[in-house]
C-alpha positions as CSV (number, residue, x, y, z in Angstrom):
1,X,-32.1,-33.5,-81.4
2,X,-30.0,-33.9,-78.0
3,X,-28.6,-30.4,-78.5
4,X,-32.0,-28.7,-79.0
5,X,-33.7,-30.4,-75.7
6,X,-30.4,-29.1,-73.5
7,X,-30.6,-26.0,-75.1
8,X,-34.5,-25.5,-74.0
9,X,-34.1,-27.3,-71.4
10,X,-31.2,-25.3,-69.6
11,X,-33.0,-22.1,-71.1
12,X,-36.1,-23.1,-69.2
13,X,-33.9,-23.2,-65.9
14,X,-32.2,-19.9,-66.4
15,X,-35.6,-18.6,-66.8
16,X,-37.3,-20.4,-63.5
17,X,-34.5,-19.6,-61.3
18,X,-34.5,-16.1,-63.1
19,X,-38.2,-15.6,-62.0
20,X,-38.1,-17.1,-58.7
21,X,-34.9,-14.5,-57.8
22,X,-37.3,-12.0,-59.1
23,X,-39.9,-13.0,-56.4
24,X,-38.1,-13.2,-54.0
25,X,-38.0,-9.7,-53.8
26,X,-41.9,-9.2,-54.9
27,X,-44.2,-12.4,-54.2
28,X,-46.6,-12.0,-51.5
29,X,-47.4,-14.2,-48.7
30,X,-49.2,-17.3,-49.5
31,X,-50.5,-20.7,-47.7
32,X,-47.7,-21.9,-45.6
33,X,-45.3,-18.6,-45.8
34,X,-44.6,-16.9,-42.9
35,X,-43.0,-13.2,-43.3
36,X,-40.1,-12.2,-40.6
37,X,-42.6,-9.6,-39.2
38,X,-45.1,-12.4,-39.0
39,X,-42.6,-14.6,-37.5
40,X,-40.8,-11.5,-34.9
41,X,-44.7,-10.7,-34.0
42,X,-45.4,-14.4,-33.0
43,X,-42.4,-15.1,-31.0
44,X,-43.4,-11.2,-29.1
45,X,-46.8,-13.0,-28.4
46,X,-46.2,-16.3,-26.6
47,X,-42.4,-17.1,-26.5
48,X,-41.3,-17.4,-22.1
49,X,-38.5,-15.0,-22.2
50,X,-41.0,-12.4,-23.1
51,X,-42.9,-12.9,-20.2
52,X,-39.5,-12.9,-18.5
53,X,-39.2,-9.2,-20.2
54,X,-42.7,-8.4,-18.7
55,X,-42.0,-9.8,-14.6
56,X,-39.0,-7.7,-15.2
57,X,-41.2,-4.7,-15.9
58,X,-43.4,-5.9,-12.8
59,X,-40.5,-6.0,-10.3
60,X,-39.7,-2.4,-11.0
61,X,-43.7,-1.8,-10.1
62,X,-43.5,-3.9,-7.0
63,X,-40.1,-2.0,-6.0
64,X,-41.9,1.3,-6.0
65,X,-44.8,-0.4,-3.7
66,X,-42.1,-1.7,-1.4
67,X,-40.4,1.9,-0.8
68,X,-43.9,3.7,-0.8
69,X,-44.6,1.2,2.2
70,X,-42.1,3.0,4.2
71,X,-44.9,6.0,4.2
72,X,-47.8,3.8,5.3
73,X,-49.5,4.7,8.3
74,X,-48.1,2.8,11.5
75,X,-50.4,2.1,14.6
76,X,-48.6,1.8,17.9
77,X,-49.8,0.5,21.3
78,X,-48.1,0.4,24.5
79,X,-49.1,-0.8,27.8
80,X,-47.6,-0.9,31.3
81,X,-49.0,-2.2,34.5
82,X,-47.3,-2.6,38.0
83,X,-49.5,-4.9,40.5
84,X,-47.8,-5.3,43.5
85,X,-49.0,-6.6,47.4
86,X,-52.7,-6.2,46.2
87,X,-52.1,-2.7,45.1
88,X,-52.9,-1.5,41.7
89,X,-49.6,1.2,41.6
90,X,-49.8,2.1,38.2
91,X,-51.9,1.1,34.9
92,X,-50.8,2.8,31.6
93,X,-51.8,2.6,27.6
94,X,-50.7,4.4,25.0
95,X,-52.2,3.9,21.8
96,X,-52.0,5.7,18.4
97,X,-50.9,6.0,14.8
98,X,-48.2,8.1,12.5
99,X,-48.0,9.0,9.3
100,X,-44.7,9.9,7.6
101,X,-44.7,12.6,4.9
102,X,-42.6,13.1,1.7
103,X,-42.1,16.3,3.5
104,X,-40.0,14.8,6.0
105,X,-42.7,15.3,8.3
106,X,-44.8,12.7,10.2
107,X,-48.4,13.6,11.5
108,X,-49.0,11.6,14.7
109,X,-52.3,11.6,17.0
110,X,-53.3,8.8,19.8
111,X,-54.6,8.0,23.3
112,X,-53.1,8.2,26.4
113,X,-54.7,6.5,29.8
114,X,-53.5,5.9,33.1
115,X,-55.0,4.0,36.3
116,X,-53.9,3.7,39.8
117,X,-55.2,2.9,43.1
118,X,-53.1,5.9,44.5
119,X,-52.3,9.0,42.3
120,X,-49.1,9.3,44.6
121,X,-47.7,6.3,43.5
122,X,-47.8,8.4,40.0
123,X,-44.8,10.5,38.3
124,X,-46.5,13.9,37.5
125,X,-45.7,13.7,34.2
126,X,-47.6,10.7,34.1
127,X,-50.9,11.7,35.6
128,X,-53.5,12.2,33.9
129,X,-57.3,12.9,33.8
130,X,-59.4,10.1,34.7
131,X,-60.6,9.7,31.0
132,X,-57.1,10.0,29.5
133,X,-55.5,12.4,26.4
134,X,-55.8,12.4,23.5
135,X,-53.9,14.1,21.3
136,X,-52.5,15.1,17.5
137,X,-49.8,16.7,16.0
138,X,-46.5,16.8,14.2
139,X,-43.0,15.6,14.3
140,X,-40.5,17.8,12.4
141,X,-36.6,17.5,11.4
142,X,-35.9,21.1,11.4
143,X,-32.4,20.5,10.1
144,X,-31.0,17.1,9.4
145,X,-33.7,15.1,7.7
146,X,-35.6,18.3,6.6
147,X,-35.5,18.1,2.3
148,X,-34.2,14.3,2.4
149,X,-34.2,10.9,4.9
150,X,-34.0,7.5,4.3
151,X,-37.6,6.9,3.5
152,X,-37.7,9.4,0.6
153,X,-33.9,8.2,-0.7
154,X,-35.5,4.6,-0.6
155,X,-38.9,5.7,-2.8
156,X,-36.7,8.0,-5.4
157,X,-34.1,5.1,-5.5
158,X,-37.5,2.8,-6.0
159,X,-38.2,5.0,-9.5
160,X,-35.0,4.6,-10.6
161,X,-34.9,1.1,-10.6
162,X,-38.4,0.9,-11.9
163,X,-37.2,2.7,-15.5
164,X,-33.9,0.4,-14.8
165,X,-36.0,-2.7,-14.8
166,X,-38.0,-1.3,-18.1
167,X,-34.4,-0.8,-19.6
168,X,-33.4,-4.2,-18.4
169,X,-36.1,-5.2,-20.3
170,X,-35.8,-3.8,-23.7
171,X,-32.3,-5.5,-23.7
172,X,-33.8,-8.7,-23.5
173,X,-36.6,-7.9,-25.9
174,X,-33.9,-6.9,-28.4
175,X,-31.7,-9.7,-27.9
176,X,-34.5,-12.5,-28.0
177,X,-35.6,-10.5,-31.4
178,X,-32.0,-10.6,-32.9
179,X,-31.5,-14.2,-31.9
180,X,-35.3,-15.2,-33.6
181,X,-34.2,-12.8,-36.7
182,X,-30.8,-14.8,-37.0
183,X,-32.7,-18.2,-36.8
184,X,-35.1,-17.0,-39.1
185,X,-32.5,-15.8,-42.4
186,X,-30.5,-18.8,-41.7
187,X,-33.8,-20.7,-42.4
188,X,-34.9,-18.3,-45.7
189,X,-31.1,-18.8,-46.8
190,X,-30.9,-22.7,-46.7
191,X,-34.7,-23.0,-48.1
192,X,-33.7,-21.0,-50.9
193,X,-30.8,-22.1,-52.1
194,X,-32.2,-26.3,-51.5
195,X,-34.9,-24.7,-54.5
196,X,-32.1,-23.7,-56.7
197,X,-30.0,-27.2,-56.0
198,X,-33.1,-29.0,-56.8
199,X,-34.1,-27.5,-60.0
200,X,-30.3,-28.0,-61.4
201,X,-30.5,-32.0,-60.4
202,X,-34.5,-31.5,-62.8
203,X,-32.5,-30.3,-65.2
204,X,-29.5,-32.5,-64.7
205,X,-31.3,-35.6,-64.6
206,X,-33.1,-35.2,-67.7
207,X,-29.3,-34.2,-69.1
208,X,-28.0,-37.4,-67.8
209,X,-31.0,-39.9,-69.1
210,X,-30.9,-38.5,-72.6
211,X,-27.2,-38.7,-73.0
212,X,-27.5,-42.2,-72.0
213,X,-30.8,-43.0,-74.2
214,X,-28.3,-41.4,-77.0
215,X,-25.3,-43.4,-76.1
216,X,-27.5,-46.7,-75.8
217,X,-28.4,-45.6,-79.6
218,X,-24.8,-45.1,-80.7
219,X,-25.2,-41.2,-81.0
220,X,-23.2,-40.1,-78.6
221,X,-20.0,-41.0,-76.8
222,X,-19.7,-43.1,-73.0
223,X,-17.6,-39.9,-71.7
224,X,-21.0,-37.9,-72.4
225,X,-22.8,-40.0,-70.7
226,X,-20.3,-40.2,-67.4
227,X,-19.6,-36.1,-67.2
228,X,-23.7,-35.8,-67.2
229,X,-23.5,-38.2,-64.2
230,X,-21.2,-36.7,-62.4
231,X,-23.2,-33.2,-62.4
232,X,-25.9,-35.0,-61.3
233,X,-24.3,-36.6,-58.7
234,X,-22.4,-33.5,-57.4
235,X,-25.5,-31.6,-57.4
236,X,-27.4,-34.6,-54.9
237,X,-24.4,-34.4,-52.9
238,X,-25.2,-30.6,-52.1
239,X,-28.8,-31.1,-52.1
240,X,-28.1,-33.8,-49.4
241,X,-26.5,-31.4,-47.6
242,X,-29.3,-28.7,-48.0
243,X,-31.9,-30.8,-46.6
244,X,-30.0,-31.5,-43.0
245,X,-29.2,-28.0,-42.9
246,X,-32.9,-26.9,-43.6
247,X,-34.1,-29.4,-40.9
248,X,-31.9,-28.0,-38.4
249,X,-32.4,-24.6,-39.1
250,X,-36.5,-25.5,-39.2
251,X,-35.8,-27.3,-35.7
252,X,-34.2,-23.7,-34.4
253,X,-36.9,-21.7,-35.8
254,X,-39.5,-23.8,-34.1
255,X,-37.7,-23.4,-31.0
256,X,-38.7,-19.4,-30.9
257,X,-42.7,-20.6,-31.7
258,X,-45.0,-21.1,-28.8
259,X,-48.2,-21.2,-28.3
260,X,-49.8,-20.2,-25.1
261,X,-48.7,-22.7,-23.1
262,X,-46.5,-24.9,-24.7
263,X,-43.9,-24.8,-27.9
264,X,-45.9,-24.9,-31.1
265,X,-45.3,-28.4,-33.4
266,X,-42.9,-28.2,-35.8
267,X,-44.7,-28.2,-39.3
268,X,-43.6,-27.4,-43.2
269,X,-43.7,-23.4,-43.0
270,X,-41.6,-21.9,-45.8
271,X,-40.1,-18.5,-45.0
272,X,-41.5,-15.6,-47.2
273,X,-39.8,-14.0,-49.8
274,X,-36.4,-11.9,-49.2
275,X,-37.7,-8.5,-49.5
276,X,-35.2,-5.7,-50.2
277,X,-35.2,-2.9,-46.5
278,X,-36.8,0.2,-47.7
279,X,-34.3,2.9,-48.4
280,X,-36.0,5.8,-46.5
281,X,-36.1,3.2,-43.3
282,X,-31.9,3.2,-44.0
283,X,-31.2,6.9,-44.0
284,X,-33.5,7.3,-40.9
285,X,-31.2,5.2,-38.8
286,X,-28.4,7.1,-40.2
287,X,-29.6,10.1,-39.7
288,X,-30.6,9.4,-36.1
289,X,-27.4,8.0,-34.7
290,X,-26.7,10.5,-31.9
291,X,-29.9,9.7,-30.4
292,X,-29.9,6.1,-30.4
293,X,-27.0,6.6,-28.8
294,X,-28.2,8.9,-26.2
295,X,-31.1,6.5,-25.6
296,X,-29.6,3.2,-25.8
297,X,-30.6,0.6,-22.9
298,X,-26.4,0.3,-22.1
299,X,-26.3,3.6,-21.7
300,X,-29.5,4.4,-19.8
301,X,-28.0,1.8,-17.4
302,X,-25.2,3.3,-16.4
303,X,-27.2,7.1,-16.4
304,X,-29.2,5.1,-13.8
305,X,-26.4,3.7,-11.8
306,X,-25.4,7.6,-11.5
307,X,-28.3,8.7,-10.4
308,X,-28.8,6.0,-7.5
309,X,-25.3,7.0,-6.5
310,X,-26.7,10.6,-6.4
311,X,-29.2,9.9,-4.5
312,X,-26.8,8.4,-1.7
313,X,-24.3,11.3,-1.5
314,X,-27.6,14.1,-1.3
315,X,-28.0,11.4,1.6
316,X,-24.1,11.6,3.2
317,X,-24.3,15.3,2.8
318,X,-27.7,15.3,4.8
319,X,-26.1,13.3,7.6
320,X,-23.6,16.1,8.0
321,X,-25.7,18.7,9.2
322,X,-26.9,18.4,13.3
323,X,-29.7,16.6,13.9
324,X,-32.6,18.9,15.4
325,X,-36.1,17.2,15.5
326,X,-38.9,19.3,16.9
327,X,-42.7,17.4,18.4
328,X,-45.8,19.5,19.0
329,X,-48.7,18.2,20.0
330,X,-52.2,19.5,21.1
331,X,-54.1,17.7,24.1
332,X,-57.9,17.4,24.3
333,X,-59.8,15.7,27.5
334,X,-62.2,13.1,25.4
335,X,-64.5,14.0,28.4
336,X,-64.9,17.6,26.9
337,X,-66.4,18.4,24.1
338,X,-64.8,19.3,20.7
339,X,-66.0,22.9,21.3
340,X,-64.5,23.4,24.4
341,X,-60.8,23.5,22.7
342,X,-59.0,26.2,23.7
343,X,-56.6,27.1,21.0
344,X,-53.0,26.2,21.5
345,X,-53.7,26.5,25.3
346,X,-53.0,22.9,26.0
347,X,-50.0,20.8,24.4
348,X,-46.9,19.5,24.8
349,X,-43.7,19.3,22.5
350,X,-40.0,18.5,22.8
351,X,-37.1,19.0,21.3
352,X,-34.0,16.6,20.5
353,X,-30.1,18.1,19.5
354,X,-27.2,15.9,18.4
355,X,-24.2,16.3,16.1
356,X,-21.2,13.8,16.0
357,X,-18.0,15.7,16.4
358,X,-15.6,14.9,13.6
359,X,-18.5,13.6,11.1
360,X,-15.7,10.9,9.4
361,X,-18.2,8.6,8.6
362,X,-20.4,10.4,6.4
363,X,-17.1,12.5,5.1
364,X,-15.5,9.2,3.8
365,X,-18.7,7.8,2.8
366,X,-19.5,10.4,0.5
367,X,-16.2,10.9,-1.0
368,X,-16.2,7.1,-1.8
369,X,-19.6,8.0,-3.5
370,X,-17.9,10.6,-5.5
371,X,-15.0,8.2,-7.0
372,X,-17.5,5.8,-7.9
373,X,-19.7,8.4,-9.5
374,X,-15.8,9.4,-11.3
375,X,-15.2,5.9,-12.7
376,X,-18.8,5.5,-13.7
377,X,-18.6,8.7,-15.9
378,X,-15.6,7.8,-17.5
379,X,-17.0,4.4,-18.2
380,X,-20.1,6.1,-19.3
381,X,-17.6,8.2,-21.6
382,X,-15.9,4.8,-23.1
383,X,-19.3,3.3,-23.6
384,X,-20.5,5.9,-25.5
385,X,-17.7,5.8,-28.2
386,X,-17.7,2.2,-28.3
387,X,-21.3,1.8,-28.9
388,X,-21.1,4.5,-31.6
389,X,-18.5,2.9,-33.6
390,X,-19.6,-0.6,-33.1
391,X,-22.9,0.7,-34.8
392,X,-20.7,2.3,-37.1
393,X,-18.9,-1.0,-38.5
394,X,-22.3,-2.6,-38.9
395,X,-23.3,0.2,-40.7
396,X,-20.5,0.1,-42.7
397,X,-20.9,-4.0,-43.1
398,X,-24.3,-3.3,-44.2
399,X,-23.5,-0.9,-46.8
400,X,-20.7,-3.2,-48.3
401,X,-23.2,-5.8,-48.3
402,X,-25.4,-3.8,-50.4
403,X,-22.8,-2.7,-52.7
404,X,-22.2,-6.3,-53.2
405,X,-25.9,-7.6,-53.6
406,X,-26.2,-5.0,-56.2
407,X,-22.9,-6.4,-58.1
408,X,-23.7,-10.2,-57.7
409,X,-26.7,-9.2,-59.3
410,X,-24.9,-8.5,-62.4
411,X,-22.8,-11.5,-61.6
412,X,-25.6,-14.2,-61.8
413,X,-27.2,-11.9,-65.6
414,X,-24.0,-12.4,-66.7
415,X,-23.7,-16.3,-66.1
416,X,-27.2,-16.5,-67.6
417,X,-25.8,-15.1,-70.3
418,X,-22.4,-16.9,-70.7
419,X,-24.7,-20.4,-70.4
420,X,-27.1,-19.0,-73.0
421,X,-24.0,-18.2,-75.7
422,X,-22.8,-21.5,-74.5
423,X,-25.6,-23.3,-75.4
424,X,-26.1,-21.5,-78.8
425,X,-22.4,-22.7,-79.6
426,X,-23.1,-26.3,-78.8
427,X,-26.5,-26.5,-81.4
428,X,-23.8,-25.6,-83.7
429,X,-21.3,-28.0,-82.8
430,X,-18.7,-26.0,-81.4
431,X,-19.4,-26.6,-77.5
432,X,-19.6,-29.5,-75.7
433,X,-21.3,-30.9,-72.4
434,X,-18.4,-30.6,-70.5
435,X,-18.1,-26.4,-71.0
436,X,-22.2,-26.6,-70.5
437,X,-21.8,-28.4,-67.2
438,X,-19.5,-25.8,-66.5
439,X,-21.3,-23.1,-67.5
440,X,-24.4,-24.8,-65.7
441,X,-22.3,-24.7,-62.1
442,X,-21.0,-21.6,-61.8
443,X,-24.6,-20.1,-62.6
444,X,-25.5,-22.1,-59.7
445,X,-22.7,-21.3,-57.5
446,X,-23.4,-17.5,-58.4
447,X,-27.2,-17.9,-57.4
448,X,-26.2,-20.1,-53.9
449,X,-23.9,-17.1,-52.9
450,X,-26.3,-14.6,-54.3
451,X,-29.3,-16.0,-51.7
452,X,-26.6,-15.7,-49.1
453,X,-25.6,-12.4,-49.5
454,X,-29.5,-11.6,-49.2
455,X,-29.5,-13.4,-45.9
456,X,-26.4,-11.6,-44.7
457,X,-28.2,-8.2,-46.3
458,X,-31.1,-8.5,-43.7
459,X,-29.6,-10.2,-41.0
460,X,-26.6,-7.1,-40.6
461,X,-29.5,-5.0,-40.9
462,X,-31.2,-6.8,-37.7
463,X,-27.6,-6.3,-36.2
464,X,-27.1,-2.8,-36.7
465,X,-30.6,-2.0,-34.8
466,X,-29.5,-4.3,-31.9
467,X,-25.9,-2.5,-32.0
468,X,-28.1,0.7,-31.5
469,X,-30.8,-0.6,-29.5
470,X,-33.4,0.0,-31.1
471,X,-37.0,-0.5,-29.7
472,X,-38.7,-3.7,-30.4
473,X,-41.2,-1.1,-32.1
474,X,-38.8,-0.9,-34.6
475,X,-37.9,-4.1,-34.8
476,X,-41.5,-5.1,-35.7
477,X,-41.9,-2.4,-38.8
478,X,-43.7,-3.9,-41.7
């Protein structure tokens, strides 16, 4: 009678662990569960460091705004007045505004007024109508300054650090997303194996009460008894075990949950079934390699870092040529009407020439520019070829991983199957409970390491996209 309720008994747990391995690989979501695309797509929604990712994004918009404000039209006003002895000798206003160009030239038009008691006490170049000038026209750098200047370095410096704060910011993305998908198969992993542990101490305890109803009735022996006791007390020990490493891992889940303002409370969520990656999803990142690669945020950084540096030697070369600016600018009476205008007829201009002799300034400038722009390609270079062969080892873990999964498979059939002869031998007399305790605890050790390797399965999976970094679009496939 003892043999035949083990042998169903133990049957029935081959064939409930049997079936909740098989779904964790098909059951969909219910109640409580929460799918690592549910999970990845909450902590995108409301965890802090996201919105750090997004003020990221913001600076690099507000770093444009900044350098544009270098091309914002400037008003001017000058005044001058000398009262001396009761005589007014010389009352003068200049007022206007300029506009610098992204052509390196600035449009400039304003008022000019003068007032004396005594026109004498006047510089001729400073009298002028009783109404004052005004005037308009243009200020151009005919050699140094003409196709680059500081304003235009500053605003194409400003872009580049605009798609350097949007690459700044898909780093972080991907490392909050790696750290959440860690937290989150550390979590499945420990949940999982606490249901195996806890159906074996069922099964066990029901062992260990009829082998001591039996011994109590004489059938059986006190060594029976004691060797059902001790599988029952192994497997509480690990259970034990389970449940503070579910709790903390629960407690780090929790800690990537927010709501809008505040973390969300931790509550009894269950991690959805350990679904196997698709294999189409598998041979896409292998078959896209070189342009992860080319694209990846570490990468892009140091492209970016170029370019800046770029930008400053088109600058040093710029400050070797002369410096020629040219100003033109038409004068109108505001007493006269708009009409009376005469063509170019009344104006003024000027012209402004300097060139420093031996230029070593921006000559050892710029050469420091191009060492750095040297050591940054080779780095570039090294980080290129380290970033493809870290994401080859991962690959390479992954796929050993899978080759395993595939074999511990078999492993844990096998087991079932060794328990199941096991069992048949004992209805006959030829087994005992020792070699079924046995048989019972390495079919559970086979299933613990089994749930782990599915854990590891998805979470090198999560660390070969971060090795390429990937976009958090792909991070949040279904």
């Amino acid at each position: 009678m003892i043999r035949k309720f083990i042998h169903i008994g133990l049957l029935g747990f081959i064939c409930l662990t049997s079936t909740k391995l098989s779904l964790a690989q098909d059951s969909p979501i219910l109640g409580e569960k929460i799918s690592e695309y549910e999970f990845l797509n909450l902590v995108m929604e409301n965890h802090p460091l996201i919105e750090q990712a997004q003020n990221l994004r913001e600076m690099g918009d507000f770093a444009v705004m900044a350098a544009r404000g270098n091309f914002d039209p400037e008003l001017f006003s000058k005044n001058k007045q000398k009262y001396y002895d009761q005589k007014n000798y010389y009352q003068y206003s200049e007022s206007g505004i300029s506009l610098a160009t992204r052509t390196g030239i600035t449009l400039q038009g304003g008022y000019d007024w003068t007032n004396t008691d005594d026109l004498n006490l006047l510089n001729d170049e400073s009298t002028l109508p009783t109404s004052g000038l005004w005037y308009a026209g243009v200020s151009v750098p005919v050699l140094q300054g003409l196709f680059i200047d500081e304003r235009r370095a500053a605003l194409q410096k400003a872009f580049v650090d605009r798609r350097n704060f949007e690459n700044e910011a898909q780093l972080l993305l991907i490392d909050i997303l790696l750290q959440a998908s860690n937290h989150y198969w550390h979590f499945a992993k420990f949940q999982n194996q606490k249901k195996v542990i806890e159906e074996g101490i069922k099964l066990a305890t029901e062992n260990f009460q009829n082998f001591k109803t039996a011994f109590e009735q004489g059938d059986k022996p006190a060594v029976d008894t004691l060797e059902a006791s001790i599988q029952l007390q192994n497997l509480q020990i690990q259970n034990q075990q389970l449940t503070v490493d579910l709790a903390n891992a629960r407690l780090s889940l929790f800690t990537f949950l927010w709501g809008q303002d505040q973390p969300l409370e931790e509550s009894g969520v269950e991690a959805s079934p350990i679904n196997n990656i698709p294999t189409r999803r598998i041979d896409s990142l292998r078959a896209t390699l070189p342009i992860f690669i080319q694209e990846h945020p570490a990468i892009r950084e140091k492209e970016y870092k170029m370019q800046k540096i770029q930008i400053d030697n088109r600058m040093k070369r710029e400050k070797m040529k002369p410096k020629l600016n040219l100003e033109y600018n038409l004068l109108q009476d505001p007493s006269n009407n708009l009409s009376e205008i005469r063509g170019l007829d009344n104006y003024n201009w000027g012209l402004k020439f300097s060139m420093p002799l031996l230029l070593r300034q921006p000559r050892g400038e710029l050469r420091m520019n191009e060492i750095k722009l040297e050591n940054i390609n080779l780095e570039l270079q090294q980080k290129k070829l380290a970033i493809q062969n870290k994401a080859r080892q991962y690959e390479n873990t992954f796929a050993n991983i899978e080759q395993q999964l595939n074999t511990y498979k078999n492993i844990v059939t096998q087991y079932e199957d060794l328990l199941e002869a096991e069992l048949r031998k004992f209805e006959i007399g030829e087994s005992s409970i020792f070699l079924i305790n046995y048989r019972q605890m390495s079919l559970i050790n086979a299933r613990m390491k089994y749930i782990e390797l599915q854990a590891k399965y998805r979470l090198y999976y999560r660390q070969w996209l971060h090795s390429l970094g990937a976009k958090p679009e792909l991070w949040l496939a279904n």
